[in-house]
C-alpha positions as CSV (number, residue, x, y, z in Angstrom):
1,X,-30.0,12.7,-35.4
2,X,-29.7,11.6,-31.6
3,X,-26.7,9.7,-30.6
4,X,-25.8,8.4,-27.4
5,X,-22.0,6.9,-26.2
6,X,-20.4,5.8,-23.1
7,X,-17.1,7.4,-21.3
8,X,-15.6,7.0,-17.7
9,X,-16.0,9.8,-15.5
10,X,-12.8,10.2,-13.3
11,X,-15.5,10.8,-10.2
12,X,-18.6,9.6,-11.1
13,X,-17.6,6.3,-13.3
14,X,-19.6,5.6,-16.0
15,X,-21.6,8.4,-17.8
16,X,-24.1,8.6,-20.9
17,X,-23.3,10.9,-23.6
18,X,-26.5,12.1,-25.3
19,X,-26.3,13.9,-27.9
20,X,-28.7,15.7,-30.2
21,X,-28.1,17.5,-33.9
22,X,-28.3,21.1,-33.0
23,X,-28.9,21.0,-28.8
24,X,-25.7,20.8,-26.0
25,X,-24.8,17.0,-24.9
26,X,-26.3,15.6,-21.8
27,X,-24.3,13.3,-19.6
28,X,-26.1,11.2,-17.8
29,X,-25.6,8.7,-15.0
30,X,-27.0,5.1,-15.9
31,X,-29.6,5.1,-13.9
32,X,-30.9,8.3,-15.3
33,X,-30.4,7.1,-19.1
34,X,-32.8,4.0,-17.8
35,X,-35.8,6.3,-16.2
36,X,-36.0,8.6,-19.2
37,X,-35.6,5.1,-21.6
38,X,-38.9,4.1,-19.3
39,X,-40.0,6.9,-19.6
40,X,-40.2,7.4,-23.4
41,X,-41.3,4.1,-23.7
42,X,-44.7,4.8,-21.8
43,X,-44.9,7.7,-23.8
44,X,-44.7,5.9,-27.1
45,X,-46.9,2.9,-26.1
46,X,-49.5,5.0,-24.6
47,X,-49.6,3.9,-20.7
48,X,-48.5,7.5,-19.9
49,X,-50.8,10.5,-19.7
50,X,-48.0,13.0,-19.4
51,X,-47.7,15.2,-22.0
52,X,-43.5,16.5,-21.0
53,X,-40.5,14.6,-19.5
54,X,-37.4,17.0,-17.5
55,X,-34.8,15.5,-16.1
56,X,-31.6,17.7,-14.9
57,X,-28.6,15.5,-15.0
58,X,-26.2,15.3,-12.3
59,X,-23.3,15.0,-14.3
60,X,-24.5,17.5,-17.1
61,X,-24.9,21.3,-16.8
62,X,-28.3,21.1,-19.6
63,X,-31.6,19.7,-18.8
64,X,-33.0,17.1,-21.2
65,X,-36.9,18.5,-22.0
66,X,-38.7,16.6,-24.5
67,X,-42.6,17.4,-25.1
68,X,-45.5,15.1,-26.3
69,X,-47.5,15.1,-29.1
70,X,-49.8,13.0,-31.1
71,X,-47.1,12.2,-33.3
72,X,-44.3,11.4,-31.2
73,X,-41.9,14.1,-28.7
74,X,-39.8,16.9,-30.0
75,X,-36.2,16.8,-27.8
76,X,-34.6,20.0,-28.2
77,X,-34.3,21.0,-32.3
78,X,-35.5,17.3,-33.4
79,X,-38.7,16.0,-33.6
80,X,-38.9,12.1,-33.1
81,X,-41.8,10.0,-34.4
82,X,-42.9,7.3,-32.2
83,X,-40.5,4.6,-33.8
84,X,-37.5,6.5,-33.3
85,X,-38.7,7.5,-29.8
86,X,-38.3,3.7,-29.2
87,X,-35.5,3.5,-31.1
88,X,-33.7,6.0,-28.5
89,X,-35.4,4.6,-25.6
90,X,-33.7,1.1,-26.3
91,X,-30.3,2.5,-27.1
92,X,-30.7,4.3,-23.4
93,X,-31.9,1.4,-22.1
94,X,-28.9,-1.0,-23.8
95,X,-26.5,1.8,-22.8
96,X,-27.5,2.1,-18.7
97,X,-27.5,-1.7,-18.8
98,X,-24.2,-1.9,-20.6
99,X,-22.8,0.2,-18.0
């Protein structure tokens, strides 16, 4: 299970807690949560070629690395189908906007 929440930063404001069953939390600045939402997006509807998406997070001392397959990405220890890659991508998306 992936789960994402929102807490202030003293320095950097506003941050994105993502976290995953088994993998160490990401925190990541709103703008970040809204390219990797985009980003899994044009994985899961097709318009993207790429076959891997790495961001290091400012805020975060992990790197988020999820990897493409026919069947949807696998993000750390999880393997998300293409419904639940949307799924994420809109609670990113909801939480950058949010912020």
């Amino acid at each position: 299970m992936i789960q994402a929440s929102t807490f202030r930063h003293r320095a950097l404001g506003t941050l994105i807690r993502l976290q995953a069953d088994g993998s160490p939390a990401l925190d990541l600045l709103p703008r970040e949560a809204g390219t990797i939402a985009l980003a899994l997006l044009a994985l899961s509807d097709g318009r993207s070629a790429e076959s891997e998406i790495y961001l290091s997070p400012m805020a975060s001392d992990h790197a988020l690395h999820a990897t493409a397959s026919h069947g949807g990405i696998r993000l750390g220890d999880q393997f998300l189908d293409w419904d639940q890659v949307r799924q994420l991508a809109t609670l990113l998306a909801d939480s950058a906007k949010a912020s």
